[in-house]
FITOR-599388 format. One record per residue (C-alpha): residue number from 1; residue in three letters; x, y, z. Coordinates in nm, 3 decimals. Last residue first. Layout:
N
+-----+-----+---------+---------+---------+
:   i :  aa :      xx :      yy :      zz :
+-----+-----+---------+---------+---------+
: NUM : ALA :       X :       Y :       Z :
...
+-----+-----+---------+---------+---------+
end
This chain:
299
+-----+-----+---------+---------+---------+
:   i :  aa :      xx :      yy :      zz :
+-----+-----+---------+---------+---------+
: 299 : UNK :  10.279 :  10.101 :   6.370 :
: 298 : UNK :  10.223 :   9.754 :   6.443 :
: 297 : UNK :  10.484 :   9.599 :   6.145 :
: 296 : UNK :  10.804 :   9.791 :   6.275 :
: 295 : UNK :  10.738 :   9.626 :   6.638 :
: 294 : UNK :  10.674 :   9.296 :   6.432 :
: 293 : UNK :  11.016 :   9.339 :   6.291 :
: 292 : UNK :  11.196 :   9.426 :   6.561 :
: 291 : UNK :  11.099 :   9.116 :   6.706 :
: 290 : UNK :  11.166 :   8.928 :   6.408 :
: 289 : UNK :  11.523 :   9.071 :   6.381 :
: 288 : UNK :  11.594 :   8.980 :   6.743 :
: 287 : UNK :  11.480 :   8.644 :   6.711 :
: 286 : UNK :  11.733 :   8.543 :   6.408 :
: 285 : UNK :  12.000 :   8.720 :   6.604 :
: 284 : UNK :  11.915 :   8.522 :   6.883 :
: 283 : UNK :  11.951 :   8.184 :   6.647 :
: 282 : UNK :  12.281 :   8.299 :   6.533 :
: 281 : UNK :  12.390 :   8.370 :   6.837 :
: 280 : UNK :  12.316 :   8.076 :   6.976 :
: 279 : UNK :  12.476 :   7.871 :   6.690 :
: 278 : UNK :  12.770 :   8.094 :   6.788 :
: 277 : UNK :  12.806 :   8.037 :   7.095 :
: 276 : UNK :  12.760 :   7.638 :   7.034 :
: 275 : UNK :  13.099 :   7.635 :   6.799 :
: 274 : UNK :  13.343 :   7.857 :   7.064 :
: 273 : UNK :  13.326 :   7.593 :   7.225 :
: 272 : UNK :  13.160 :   7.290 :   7.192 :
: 271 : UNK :  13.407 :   7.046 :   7.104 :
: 270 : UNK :  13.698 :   7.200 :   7.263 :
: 269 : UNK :  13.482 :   7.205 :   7.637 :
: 268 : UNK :  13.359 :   6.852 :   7.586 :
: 267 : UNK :  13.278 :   6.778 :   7.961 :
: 266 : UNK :  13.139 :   6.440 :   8.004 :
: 265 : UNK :  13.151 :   6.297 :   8.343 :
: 264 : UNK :  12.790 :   6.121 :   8.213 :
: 263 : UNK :  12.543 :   6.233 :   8.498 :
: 262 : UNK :  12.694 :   6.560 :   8.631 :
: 261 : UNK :  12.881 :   6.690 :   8.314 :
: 260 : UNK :  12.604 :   6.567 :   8.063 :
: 259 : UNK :  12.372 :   6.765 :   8.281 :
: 258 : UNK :  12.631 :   7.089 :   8.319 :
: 257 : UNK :  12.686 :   7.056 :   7.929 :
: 256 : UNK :  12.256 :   7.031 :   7.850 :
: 255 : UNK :  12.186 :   7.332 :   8.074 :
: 254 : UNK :  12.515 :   7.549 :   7.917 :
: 253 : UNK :  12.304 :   7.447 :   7.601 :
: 252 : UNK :  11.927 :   7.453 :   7.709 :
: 251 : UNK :  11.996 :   7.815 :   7.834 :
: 250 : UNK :  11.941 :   7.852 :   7.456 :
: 249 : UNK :  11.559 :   7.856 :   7.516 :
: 248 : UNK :  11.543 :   8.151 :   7.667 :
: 247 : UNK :  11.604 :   8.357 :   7.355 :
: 246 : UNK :  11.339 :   8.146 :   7.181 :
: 245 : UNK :  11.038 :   8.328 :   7.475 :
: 244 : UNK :  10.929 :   8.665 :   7.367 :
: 243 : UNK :  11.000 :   8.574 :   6.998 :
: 242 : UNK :  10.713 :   8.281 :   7.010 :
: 241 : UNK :  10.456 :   8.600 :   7.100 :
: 240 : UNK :  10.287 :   8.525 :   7.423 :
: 239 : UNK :  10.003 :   8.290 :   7.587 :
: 238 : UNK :   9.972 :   8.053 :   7.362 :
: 237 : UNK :  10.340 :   7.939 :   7.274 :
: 236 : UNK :  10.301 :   7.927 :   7.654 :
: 235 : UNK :  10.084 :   7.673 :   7.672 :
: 234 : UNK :  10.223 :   7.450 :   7.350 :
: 233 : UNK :  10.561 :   7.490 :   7.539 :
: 232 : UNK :  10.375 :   7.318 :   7.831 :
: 231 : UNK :  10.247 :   7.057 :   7.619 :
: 230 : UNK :  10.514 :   6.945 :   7.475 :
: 229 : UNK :  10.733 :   6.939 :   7.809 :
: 228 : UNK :  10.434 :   6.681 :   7.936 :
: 227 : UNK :  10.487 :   6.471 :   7.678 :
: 226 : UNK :  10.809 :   6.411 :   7.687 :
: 225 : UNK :  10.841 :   6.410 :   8.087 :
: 224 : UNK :  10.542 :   6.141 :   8.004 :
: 223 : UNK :  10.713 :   5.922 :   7.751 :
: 222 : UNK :  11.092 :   5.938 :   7.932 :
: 221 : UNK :  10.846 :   5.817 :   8.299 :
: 220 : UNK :  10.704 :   5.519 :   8.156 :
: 219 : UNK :  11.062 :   5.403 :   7.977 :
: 218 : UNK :  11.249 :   5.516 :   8.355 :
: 217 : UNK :  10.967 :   5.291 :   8.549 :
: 216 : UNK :  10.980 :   5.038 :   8.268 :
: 215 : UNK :  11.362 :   5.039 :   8.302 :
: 214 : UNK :  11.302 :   5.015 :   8.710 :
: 213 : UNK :  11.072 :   4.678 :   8.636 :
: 212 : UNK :  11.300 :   4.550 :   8.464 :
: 211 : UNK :  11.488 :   4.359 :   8.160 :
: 210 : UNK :  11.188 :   4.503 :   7.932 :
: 209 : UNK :  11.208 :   4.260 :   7.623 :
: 208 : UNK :  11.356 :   4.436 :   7.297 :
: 207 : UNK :  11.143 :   4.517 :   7.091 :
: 206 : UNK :  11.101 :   4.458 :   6.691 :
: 205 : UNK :  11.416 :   4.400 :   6.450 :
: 204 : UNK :  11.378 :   4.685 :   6.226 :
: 203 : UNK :  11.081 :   4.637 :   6.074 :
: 202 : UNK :  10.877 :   4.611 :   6.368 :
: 201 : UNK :  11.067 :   4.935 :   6.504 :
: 200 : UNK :  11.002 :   5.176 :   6.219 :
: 199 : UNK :  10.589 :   5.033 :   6.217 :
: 198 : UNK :  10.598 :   5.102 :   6.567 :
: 197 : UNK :  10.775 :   5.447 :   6.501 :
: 196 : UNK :  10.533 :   5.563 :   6.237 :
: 195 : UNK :  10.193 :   5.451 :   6.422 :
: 194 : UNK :  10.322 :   5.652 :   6.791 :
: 193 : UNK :  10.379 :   5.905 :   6.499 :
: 192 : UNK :  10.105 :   5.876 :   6.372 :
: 191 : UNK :   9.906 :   5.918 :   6.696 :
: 190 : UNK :  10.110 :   6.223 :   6.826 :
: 189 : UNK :  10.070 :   6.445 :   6.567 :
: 188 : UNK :   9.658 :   6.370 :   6.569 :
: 187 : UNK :   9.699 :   6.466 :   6.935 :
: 186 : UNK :   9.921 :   6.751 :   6.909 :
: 185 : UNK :   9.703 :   6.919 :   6.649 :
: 184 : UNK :   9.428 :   6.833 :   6.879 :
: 183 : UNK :   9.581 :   7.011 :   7.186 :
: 182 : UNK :   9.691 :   7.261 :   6.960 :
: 181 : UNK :   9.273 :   7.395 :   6.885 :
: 180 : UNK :   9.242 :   7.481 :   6.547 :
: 179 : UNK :   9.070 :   7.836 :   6.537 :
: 178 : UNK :   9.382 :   7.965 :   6.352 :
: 177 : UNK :   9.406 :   7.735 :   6.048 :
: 176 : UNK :   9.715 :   7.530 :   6.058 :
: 175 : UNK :   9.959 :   7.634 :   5.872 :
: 174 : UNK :  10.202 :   7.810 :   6.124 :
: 173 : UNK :  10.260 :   7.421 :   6.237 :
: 172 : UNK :  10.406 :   7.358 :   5.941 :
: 171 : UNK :  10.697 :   7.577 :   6.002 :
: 170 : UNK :  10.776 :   7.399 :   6.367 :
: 169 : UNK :  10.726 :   7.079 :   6.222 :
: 168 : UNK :  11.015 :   7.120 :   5.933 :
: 167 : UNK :  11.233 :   7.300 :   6.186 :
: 166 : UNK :  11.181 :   6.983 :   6.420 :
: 165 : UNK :  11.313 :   6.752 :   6.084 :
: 164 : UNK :  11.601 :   7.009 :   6.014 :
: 163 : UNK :  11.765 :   6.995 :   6.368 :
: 162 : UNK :  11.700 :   6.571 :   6.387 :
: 161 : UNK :  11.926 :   6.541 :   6.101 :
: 160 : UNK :  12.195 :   6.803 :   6.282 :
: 159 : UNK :  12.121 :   6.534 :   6.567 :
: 158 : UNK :  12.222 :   6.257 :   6.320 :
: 157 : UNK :  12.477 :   6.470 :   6.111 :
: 156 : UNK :  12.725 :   6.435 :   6.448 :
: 155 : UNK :  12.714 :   6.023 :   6.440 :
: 154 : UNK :  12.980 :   6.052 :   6.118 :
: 153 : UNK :  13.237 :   6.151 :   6.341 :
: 152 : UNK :  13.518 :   6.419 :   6.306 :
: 151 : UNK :  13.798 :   6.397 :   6.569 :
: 150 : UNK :  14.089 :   6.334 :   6.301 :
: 149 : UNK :  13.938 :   6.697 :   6.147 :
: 148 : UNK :  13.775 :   6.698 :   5.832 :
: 147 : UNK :  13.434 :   6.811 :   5.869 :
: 146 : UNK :  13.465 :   6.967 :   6.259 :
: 145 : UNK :  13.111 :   6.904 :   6.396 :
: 144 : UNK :  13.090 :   7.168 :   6.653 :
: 143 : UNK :  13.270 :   7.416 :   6.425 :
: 142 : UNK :  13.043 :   7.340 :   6.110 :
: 141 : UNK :  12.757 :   7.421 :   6.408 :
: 140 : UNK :  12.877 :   7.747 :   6.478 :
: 139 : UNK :  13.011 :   7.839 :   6.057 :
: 138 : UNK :  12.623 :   7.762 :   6.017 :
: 137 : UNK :  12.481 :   7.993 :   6.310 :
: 136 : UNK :  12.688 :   8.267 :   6.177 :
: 135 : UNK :  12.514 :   8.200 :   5.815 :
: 134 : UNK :  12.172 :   8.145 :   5.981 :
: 133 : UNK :  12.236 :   8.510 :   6.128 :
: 132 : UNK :  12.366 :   8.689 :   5.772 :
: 131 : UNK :  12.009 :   8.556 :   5.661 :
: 130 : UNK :  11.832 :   8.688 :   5.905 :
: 129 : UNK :  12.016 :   9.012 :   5.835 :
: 128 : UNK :  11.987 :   9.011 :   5.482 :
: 127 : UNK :  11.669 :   8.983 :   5.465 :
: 126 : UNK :  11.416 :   8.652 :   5.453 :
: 125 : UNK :  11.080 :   8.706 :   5.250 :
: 124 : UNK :  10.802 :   8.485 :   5.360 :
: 123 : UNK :  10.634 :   8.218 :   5.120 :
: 122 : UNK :  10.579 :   8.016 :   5.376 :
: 121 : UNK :  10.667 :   7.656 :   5.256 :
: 120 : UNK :  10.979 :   7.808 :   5.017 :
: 119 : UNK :  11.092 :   8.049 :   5.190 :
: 118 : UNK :  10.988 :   7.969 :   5.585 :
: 117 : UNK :  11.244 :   7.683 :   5.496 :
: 116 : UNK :  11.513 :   7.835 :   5.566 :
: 115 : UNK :  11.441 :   8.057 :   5.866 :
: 114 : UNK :  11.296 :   7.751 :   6.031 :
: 113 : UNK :  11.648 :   7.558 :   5.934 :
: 112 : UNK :  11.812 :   7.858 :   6.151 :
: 111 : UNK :  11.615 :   7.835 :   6.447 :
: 110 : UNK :  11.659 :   7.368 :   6.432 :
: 109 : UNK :  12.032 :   7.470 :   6.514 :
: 108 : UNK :  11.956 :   7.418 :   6.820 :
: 107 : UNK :  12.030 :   6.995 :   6.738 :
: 106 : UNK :  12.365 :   7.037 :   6.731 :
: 105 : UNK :  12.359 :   7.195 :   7.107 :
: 104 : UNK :  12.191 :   6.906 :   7.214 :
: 103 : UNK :  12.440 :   6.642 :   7.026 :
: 102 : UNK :  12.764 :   6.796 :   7.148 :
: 101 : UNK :  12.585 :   6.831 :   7.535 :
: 100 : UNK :  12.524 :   6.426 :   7.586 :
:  99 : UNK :  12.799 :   6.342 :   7.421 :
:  98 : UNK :  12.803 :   6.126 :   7.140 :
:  97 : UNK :  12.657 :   5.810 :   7.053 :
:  96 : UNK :  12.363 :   5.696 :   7.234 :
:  95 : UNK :  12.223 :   6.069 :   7.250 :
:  94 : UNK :  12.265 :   6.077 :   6.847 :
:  93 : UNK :  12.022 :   5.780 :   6.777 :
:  92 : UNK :  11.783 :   5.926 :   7.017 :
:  91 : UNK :  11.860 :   6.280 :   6.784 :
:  90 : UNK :  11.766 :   6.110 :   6.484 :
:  89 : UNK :  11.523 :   5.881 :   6.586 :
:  88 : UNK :  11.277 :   6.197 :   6.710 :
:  87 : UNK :  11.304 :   6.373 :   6.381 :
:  86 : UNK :  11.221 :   6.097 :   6.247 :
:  85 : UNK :  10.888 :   6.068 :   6.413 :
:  84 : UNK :  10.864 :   6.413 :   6.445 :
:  83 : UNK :  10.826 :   6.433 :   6.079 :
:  82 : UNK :  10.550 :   6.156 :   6.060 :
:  81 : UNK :  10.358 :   6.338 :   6.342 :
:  80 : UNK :  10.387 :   6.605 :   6.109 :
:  79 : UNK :  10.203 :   6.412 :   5.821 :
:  78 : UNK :   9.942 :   6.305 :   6.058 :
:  77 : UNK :   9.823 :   6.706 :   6.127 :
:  76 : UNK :   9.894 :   6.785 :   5.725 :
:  75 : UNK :   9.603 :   6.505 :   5.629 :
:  74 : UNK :   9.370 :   6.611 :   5.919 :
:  73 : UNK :   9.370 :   6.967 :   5.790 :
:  72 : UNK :   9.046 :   7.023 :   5.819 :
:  71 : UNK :   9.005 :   6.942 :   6.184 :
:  70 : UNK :   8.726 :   6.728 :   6.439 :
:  69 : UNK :   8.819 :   6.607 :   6.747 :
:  68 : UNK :   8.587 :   6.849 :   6.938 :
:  67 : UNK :   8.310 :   6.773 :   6.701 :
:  66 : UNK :   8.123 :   6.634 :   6.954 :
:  65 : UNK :   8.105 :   6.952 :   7.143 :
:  64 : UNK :   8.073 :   6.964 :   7.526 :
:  63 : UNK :   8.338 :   7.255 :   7.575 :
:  62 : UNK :   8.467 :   7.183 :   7.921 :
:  61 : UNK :   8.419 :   6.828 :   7.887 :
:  60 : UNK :   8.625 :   6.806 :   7.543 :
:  59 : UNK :   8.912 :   7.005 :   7.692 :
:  58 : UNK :   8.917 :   6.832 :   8.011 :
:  57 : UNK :   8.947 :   6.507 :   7.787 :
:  56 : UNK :   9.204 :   6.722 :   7.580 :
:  55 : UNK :   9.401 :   6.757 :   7.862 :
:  54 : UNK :   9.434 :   6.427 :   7.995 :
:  53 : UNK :   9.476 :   6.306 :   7.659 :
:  52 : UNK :   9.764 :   6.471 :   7.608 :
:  51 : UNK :   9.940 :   6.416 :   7.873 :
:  50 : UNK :   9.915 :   5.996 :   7.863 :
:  49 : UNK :  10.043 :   6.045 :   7.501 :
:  48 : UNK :  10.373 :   6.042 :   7.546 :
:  47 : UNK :  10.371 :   5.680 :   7.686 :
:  46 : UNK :  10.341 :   5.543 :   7.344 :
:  45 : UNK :  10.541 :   5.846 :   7.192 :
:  44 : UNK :  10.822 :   5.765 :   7.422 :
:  43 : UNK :  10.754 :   5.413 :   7.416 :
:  42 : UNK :  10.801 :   5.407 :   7.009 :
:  41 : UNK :  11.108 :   5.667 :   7.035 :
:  40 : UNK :  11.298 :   5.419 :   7.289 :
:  39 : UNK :  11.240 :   5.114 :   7.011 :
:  38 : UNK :  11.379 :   5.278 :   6.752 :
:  37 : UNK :  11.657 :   5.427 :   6.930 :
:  36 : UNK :  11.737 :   5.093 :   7.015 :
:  35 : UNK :  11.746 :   4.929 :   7.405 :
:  34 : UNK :  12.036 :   4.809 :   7.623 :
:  33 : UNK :  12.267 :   5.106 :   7.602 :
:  32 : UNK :  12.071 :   5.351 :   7.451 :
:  31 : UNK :  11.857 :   5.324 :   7.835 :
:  30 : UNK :  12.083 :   5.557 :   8.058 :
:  29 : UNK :  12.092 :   5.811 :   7.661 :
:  28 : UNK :  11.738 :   5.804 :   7.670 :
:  27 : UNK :  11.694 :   5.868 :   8.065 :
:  26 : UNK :  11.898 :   6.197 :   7.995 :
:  25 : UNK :  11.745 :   6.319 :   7.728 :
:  24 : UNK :  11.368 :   6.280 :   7.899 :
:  23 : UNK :  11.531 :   6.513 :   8.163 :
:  22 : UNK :  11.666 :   6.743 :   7.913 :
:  21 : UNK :  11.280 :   6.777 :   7.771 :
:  20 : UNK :  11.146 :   6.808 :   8.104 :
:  19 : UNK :  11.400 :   7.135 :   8.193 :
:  18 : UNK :  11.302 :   7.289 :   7.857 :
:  17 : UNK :  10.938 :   7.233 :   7.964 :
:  16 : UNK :  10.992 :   7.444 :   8.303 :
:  15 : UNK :  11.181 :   7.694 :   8.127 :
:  14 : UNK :  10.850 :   7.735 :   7.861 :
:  13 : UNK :  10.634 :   7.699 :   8.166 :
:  12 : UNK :  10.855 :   8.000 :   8.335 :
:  11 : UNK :  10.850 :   8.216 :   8.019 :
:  10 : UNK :  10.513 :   8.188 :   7.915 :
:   9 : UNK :  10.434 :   8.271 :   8.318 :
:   8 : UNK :  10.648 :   8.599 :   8.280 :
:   7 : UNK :  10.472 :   8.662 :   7.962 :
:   6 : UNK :  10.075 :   8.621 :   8.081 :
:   5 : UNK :  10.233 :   8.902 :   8.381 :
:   4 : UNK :  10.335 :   9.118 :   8.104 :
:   3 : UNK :   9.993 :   9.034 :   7.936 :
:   2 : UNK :   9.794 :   9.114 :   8.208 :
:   1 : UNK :   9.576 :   8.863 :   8.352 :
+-----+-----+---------+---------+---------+
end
């Protein structure tokens, strides 16, 4: 396949998963109501892991290796499924709180946290325009939140929380060695923090009993739109350059307002705006300068 056509696809599966993941919102913030973040991010990881295991069982059959399972870096592998695991109460927490759309858009501000903490973890040098971007990204989200103001909540640092916990997985990720299979990264991610969020939820007051057979049908189908959105963006994350496809995923936040608009009758127009433009353009800015970058870098 060529790789403008490999792109196009990228960009569709990567859609495609941003679609799942507002979908699995949704359902969280129907169920917040009669069951605990705690509890919602130990079935979603629970039930999250149906996907995975398809794949890497037609993984393991296609390549007939028994060491399949097998990585070095066991050790950083659990300790990011430990990140997601609180990076995954934080913004279920937030979704039971606020508005639908306030809390996604928060939580985009996980492209200038990357751009942070590829300093110190990474060792990479950031320039003065990446850093003038997480600064425009900064005064965004400061105007989402409004420190101060008489409509200023304490819930709003939950999904900004949740932001710098996914930035933390997304930079660890790059240090995995390169023959490691992402299915298997995913999979030893995945089983601590199935492990972390049980252990969260025990001692916080354990589960709550299912009321119904349509909550377990909505519980069921949060894990595996969860899972399944994972795994496409790890697809497509494969199949083109990261910068090809982060400007699309900012459609998430007129996505995430007309969602919130049509399921919730929220519509936090003052809240959001101007505030989530410029958190996208912050983050854009961010992926413009890498591109530009790596084009300066192949010749």
């Amino acid at each position: 396949m060529q790789t403008q056509d490999r792109t196009g696809l990228a960009i569709i599966l990567s859609l495609i998963a941003l679609i799942l993941f507002d979908g699995m919102g949704l359902i969280i913030k129907h169920l917040s109501n009669d069951y605990s973040a705690m509890e919602l991010t130990a079935w979603r990881n629970i039930f999250g892991l149906i996907p995975t295991v398809i794949v890497l069982w037609l993984y393991g059959n296609r390549h007939k290796s028994s060491n399949v399972l097998r990585i070095r870096q066991w050790k950083l592998a659990l300790l990011r499924g430990i990140i997601v695991t609180f990076a995954q109460l934080s913004f279920y927490i937030s979704l039971g709180l606020m508005a639908f759309a306030t809390a996604s858009t928060i939580s985009y501000a996980t492209a200038l946290f990357t751009t942070a903490f590829a300093i110190p973890i990474l060792g990479e040098r950031v320039g003065l325009v990446r850093w003038s971007a997480v600064l425009v990204g900064f005064i965004g989200v400061i105007m989402v939140i409004q420190p101060g103001s008489e409509g200023f909540s304490g819930y709003t640092l939950f999904p900004l929380a949740a932001a710098v916990f996914y930035a933390l997985v997304g930079v660890t990720a790059r240090l995995f060695d390169d023959d490691v299979s992402s299915a298997i990264v995913n999979l030893y991610s995945s089983f601590s923090s199935v492990v972390g969020a049980l252990l969260i939820t025990f001692f916080w007051g354990g589960f709550s009993p299912i009321t119904s057979t349509i909550d377990m049908v909505w519980i069921i189908l949060m894990g595996g739109l969860g899972g399944s959105a994972v795994l496409l963006l790890v697809i497509s994350y494969r199949m083109t350059e990261q910068s090809n496809l982060a400007p699309f995923s900012y459609f998430g936040i007129p996505l995430s307002f007309v969602l919130g608009w049509l399921f919730f009758a929220e519509a936090p127009w003052s809240t959001l705006f101007p505030g989530g433009i410029l958190i996208a353009a912050g983050g854009l800015l961010i992926v413009w300068r890498e591109r530009v970058k790596t084009k300066n870098n192949s010749f």
